[in-house]
C-alpha positions in Angstrom: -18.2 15.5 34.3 -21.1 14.3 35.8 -22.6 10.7 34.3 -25.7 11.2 32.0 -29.0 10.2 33.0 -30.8 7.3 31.8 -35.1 7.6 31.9 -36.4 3.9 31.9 -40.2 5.0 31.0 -42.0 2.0 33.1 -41.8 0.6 36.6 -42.7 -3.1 35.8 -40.3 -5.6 35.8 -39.2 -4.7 32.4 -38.3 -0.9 33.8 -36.8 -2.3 37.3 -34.6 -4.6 35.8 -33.5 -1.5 33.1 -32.3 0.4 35.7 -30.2 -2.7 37.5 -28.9 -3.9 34.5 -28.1 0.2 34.0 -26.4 0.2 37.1 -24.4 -2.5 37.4 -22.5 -0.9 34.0 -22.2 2.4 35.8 -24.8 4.5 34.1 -27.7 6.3 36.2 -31.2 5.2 35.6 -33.7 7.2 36.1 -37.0 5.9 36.1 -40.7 7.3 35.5 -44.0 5.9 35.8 -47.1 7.7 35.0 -48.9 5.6 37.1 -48.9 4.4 40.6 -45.6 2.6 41.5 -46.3 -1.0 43.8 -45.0 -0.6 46.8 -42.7 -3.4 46.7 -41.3 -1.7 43.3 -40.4 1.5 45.5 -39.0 -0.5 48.1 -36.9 -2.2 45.7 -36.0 1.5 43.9 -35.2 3.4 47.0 -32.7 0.3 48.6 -30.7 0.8 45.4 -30.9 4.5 45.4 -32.5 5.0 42.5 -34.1 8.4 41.4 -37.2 7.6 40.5 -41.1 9.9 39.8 -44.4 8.2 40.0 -48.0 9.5 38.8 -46.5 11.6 35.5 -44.2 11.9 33.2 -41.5 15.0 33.5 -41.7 15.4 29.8 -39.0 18.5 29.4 -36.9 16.6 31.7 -37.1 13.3 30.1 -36.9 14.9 26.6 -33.6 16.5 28.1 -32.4 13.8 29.3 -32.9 11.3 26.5 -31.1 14.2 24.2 -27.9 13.8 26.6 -27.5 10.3 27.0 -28.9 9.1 23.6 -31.8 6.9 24.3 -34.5 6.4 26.4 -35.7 2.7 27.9 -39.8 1.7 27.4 -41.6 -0.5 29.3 -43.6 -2.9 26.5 -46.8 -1.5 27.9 -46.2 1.9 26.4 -47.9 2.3 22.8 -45.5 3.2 19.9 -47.8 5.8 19.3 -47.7 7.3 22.6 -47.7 11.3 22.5 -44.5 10.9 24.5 -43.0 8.3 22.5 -43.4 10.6 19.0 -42.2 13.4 21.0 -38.7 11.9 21.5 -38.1 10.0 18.2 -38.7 13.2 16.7 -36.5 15.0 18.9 -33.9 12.3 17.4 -33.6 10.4 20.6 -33.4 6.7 20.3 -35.9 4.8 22.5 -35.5 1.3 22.8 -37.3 -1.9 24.4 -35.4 -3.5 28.2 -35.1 -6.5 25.5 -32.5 -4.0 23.3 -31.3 -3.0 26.0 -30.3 -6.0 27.7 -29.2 -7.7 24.2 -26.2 -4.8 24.2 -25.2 -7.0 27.3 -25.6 -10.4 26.5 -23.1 -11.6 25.1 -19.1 -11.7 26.3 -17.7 -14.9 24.6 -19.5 -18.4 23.9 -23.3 -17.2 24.6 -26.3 -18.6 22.6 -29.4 -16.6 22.7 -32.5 -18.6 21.9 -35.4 -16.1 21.7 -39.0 -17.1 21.3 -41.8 -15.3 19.8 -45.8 -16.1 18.8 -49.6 -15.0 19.3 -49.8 -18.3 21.0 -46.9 -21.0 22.5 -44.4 -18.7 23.3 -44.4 -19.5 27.1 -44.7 -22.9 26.9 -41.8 -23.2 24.0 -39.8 -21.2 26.1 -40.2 -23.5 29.3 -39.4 -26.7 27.2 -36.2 -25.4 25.6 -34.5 -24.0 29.0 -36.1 -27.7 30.9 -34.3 -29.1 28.4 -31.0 -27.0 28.7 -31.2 -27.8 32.2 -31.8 -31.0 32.1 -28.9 -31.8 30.2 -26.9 -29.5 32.5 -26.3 -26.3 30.4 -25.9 -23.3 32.5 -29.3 -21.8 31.2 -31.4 -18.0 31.8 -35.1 -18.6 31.1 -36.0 -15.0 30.8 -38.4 -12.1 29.1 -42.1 -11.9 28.8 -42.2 -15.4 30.8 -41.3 -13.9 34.1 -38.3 -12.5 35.1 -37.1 -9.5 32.8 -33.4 -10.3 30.7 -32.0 -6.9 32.0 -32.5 -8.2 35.8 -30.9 -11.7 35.4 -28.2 -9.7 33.1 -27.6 -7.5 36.2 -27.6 -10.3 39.0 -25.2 -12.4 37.2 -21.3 -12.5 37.2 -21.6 -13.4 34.0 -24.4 -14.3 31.7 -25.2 -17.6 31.1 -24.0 -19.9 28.5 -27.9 -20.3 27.2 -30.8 -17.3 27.5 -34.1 -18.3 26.3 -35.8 -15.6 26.1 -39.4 -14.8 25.5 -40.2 -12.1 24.0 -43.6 -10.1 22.8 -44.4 -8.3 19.9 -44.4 -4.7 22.3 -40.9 -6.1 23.2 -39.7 -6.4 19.6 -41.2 -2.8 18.7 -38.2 -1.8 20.5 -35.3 -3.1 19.1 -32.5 -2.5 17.0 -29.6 -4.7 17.0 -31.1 -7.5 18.5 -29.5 -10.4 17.2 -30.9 -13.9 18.5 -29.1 -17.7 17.5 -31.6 -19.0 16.9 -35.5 -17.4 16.6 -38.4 -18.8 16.8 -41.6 -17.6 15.2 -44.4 -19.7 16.3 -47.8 -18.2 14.7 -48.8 -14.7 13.8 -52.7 -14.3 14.5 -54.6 -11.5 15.7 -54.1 -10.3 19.2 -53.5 -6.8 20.9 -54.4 -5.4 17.4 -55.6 -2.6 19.2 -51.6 -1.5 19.7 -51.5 -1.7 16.1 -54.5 0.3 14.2 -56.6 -3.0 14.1 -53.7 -3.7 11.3 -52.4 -7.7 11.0 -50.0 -6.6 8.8 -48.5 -4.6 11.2 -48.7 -6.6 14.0 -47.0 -9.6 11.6 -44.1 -6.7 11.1 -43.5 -6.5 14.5 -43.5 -10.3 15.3 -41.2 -11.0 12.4 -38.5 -8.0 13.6 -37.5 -10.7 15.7 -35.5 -12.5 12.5 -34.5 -8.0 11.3 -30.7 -8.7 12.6 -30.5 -12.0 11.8 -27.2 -13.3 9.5 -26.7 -16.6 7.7 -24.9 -17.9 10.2 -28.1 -17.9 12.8 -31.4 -20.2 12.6 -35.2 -19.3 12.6 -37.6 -21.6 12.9 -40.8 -21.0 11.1 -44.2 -22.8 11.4 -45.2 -23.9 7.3 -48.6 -24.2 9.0 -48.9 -20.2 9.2 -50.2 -18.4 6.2 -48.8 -15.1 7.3 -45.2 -16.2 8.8 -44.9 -18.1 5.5 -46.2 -14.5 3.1 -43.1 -13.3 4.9 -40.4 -15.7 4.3 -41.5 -15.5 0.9 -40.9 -11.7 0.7 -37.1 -12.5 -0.4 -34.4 -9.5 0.2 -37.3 -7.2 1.1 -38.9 -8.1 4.6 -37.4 -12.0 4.6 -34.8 -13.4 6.4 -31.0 -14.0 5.8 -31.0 -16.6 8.5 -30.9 -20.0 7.5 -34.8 -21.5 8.1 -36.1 -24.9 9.5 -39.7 -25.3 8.8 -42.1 -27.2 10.8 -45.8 -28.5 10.1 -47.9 -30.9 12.1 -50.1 -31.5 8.9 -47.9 -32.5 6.9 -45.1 -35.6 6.7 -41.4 -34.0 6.5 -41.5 -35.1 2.4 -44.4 -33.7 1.4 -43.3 -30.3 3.7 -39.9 -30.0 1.9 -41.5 -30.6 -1.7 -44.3 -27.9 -1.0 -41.5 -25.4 0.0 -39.2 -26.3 -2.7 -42.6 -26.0 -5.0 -42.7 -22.5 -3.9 -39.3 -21.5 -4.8 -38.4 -21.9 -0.7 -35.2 -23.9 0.0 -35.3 -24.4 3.8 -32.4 -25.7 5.6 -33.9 -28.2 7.3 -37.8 -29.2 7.9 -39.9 -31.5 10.2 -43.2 -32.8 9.7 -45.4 -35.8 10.8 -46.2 -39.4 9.8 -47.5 -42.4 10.7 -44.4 -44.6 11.6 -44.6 -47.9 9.0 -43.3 -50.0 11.7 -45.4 -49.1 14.9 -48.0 -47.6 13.4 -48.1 -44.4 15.6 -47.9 -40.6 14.8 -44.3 -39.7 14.5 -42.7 -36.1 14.4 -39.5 -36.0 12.6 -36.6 -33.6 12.1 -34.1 -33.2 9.3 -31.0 -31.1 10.5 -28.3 -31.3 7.9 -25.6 -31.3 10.9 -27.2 -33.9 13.0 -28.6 -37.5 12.3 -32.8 -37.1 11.4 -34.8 -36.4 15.5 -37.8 -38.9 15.4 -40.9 -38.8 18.5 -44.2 -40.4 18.7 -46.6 -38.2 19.8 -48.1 -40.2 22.3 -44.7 -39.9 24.2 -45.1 -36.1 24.6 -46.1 -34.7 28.0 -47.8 -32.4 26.3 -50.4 -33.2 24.4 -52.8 -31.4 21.9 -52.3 -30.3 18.3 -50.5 -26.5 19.9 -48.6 -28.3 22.4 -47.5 -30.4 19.7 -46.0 -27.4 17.4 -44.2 -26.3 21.0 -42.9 -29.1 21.6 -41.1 -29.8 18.2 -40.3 -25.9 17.6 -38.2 -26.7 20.8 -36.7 -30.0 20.0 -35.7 -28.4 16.8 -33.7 -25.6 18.7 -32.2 -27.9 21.4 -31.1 -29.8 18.2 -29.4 -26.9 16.3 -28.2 -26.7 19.4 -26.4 -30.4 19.3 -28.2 -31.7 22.1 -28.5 -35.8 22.6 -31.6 -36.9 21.1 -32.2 -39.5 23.9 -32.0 -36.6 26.7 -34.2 -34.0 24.8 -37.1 -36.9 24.0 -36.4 -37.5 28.2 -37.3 -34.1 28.7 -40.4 -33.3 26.7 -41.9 -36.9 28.2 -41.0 -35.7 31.6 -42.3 -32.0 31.3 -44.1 -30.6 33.7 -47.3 -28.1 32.5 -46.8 -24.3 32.6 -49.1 -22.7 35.4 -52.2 -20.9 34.0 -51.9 -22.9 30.5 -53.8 -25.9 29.9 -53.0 -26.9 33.9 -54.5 -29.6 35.0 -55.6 -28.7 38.2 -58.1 -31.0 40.1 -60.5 -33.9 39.1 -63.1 -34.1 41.2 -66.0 -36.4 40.9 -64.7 -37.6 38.0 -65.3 -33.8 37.1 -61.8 -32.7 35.5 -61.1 -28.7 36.3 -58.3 -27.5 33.6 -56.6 -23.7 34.1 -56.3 -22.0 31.2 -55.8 -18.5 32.4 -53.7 -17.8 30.1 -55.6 -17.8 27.2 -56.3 -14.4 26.7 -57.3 -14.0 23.2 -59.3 -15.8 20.7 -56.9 -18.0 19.2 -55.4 -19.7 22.7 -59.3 -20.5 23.4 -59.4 -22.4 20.3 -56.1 -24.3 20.8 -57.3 -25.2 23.8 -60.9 -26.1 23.2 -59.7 -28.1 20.1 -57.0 -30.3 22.3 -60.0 -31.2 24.8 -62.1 -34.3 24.6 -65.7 -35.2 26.3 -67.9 -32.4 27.3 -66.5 -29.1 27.8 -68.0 -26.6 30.6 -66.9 -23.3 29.2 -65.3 -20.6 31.6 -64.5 -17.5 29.5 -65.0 -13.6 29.2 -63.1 -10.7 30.4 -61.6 -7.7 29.0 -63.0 -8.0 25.2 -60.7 -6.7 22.5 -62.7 -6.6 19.3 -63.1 -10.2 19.4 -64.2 -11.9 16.7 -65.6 -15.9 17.6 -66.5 -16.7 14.4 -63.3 -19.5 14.4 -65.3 -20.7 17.7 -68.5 -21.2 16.5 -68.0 -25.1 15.2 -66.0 -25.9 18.4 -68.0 -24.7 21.3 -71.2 -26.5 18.8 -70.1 -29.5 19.2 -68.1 -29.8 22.6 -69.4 -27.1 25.1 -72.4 -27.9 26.8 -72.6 -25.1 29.3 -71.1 -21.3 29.1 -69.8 -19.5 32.0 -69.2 -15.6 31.5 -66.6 -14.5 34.0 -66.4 -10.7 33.2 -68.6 -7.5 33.5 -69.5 -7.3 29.8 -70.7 -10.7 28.9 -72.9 -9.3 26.2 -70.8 -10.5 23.1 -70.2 -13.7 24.5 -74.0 -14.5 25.2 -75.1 -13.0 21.7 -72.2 -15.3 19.6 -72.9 -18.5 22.0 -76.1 -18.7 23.5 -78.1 -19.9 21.1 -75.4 -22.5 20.9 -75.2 -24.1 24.4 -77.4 -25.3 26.4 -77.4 -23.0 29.0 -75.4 -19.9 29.8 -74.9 -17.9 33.0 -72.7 -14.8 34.9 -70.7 -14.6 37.4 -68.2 -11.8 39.0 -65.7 -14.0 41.4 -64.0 -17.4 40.5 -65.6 -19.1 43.2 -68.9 -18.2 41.5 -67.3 -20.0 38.6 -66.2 -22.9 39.9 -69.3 -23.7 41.7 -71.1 -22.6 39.3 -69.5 -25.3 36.5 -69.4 -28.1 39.6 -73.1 -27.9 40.2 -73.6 -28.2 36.2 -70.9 -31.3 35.6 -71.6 -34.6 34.9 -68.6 -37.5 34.9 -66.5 -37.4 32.4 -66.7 -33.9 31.6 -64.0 -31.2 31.9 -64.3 -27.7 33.2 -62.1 -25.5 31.1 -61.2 -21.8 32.0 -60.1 -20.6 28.6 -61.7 -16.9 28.9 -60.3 -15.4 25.2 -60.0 -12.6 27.2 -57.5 -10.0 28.9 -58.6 -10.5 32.9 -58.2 -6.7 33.8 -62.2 -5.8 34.9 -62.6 -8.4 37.8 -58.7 -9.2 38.4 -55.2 -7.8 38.1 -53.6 -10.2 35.8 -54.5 -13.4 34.4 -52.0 -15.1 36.8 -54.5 -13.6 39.6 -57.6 -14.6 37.7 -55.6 -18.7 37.1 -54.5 -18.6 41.2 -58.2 -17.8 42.2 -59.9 -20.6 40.0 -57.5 -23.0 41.0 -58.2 -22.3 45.2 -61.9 -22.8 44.4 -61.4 -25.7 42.2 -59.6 -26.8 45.7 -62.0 -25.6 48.4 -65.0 -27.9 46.4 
């Protein structure tokens, strides 16, 4: 009898690494893209003989398909609400997320899945925890949204790793079922692809927090107390809550005062971490109460990363590498020792005492603010882009009373110049980074930092925001 055929909808990484992970368990992938398949994605398809179509979707025969095997595999890109996607869930056929699908394999004895989820963070909380796996010499995946797909390391590997971080998106959650992470962490909820989601918070929040659905009381979430909307749903009880035991963390308040407020609430978290001013050196101070391990204390000045976000990153992941029974002295090593994540907040170049800062990856409204707020002096503003329904009011005091100069890098600058224009002194548009760059260098002073933050999705002038952070940073470097 002849093996039944699985269609991976997608050609990404996401849908590439399906159909490995697919194979290497003896099934037969079959994968469809309705649009244009990379070159370098067809290569890879055809040397592992993969069946694959390109430029439509074989609806009858993916509907057929789907009914015989049981499931169907979706890239993240792919809407819910897709006609295609309705079509098979009410033919009764499963369809599942690459991050479902890979979770099925994940596990074979001793494996702790770390999984990482957020508006804003996730990357860089997911690069800290697996630097400081492997840095205290943990055999360690770093996987997901960040790069490479969970389903291709799953399929490359003899056997998974002892540790997979994994990042993972709200499209990615949409998809799952039994997913089952250690430990989760939920970062922030705040408006962002709410286009995917009927311009509906609430559902977007649904879909972050799915990340805690499968959870038991013998796993861990970590939940920022700082986020009105994570926090609405920890309070929801037996209903859309949690049966995972929680660790709270707030950078605005000390650890007491956090644990009183919660208890206040009728909360009782399982452990907490806030911040204080040390008695004896005087300096801010982030500390962690673990009932299992001895209280985690770090100034803040010691933190590679600074800024108020960088500073929820960085204790979400000394929280997890905690849980995780980690030596205090090597994790504090690690975060002191950390090395920025390209395209967020990367310092790039200083030039004339002009300091150029890549922020690619900022590509809504909230990761601008983050990263406007962290940034002291004079701020030359790069932003624009794809514009989904933003809304700058949360802006408006921020680029008042640090950005002197706006630079729109997009083909529709119009909402940009009508919220800020009056609120700069002076505002211009460009089509190329190098415009940009030269642009920002011809307007700097000393002491002033040029920030590409665009708020934006890059996809009118560039193909990802990784393209649009790689071609500010080679101007920045041909000044």
């Amino acid at each position: 009898m002849a093996q039944a055929i699985i269609p991976i909808l997608g050609a990404g990484e996401s849908g590439i690494g399906a159909a490995r992970l697919a194979l290497r368990h003896g099934l037969s992938p079959w994968v469809s893209d309705r649009g244009t398949i990379a070159s370098e994605r067809i290569e890879e398809l055809n040397e592992l003989n993969i069946a694959f179509e390109s430029g439509q979707h074989d609806e009858p025969r993916i509907l057929e398909a789907g009914k015989a095997s049981g499931f169907v595999i979706k890239s993240p890109g792919i809407p819910e609400h897709a006609a295609l996607i309705l079509t098979l869930r009410q033919a009764g056929v499963e369809v599942i997320s690459e991050i479902e699908f890979a979770a099925r394999y994940a596990r074979t004895e001793q494996q702790q899945i770390i999984a990482i989820t957020g508006a804003n963070g996730k990357t860089t909380t997911t690069a800290l925890i697996s630097a400081i796996l492997s840095d205290a010499g943990c055999d360690v995946a770093c996987v997901g949204n960040i790069g490479t797909s969970w389903a291709r390391d799953l399929a490359n590997r003899e056997h998974p790793a002892g540790y997979q971080v994994v990042e993972v998106s709200s499209f990615q959650l949409d998809g799952t079922v039994s997913f089952r992470p250690d430990i989760a962490i939920l970062l922030n909820i705040t408006p962002d692809h709410l286009d995917r989601y009927n311009d509906n918070i609430e559902d977007y929040a649904d879909s972050k927090w799915r990340i805690t659905a499968q959870q038991t009381e013998e796993d861990v979430l970590i939940l920022n107390a700082d986020d009105a909307l994570s926090m609405e749903r920890w309070k929801r009880g037996n209903g859309n809550g949690t049966r995972a035991r929680v660790i709270a963390i707030s950078v605005n308040q000390s650890p007491e005062a956090l644990k009183n407020a919660l208890e206040k609430d009728g909360l009782a978290p399982w452990g907490w971490a806030g911040v204080s001013i040390d008695a004896n050196t005087e300096k801010e101070t982030f500390t962690i109460y673990i009932p299992t391990q001895n209280p985690f204390t770090m100034t803040i000045q010691e933190l590679a990363l600074q800024g108020k976000h960088n500073l929820y990153n960085s204790m979400a992941a000394s929280v997890a590498t905690r849980v995780l029974e980690l030596r205090s002295e090597g994790i504090r090593e690690s975060l002191s020792q950390f090395d920025a994540i390209e395209h967020r907040m990367e310092f790039v170049q200083e030039i004339n005492n002009i300091k150029f800062v890549n922020d690619s990856k900022a590509t809504n409204v909230n990761s601008a603010w983050f990263a406007l707020e962290s940034i002291e002096g004079p701020i030359i503003w790069i932003a624009g882009g794809v514009d989904k329904g933003n809304d700058y009011a949360s802006l408006m005091h921020l680029v008042t009373s640090k950005v002197d100069h706006l630079i729109c890098l997009g083909k529709n600058n119009q909402t940009l110049l009508d919220s800020f224009g009056d609120r700069v002194e002076s505002t211009c548009e460009v089509e190329t980074a190098q415009e940009a760059v030269q642009a920002a260098y011809d307007l700097g002073m000393p002491g002033c930092t040029v920030l590409l933050s665009p708020a934006c999705a890059s996809f009118d002038l560039f193909g990802s925001y990784e393209e649009r952070g790689r071609e500010f940073k080679a101007a920045v470097r041909s000044l």
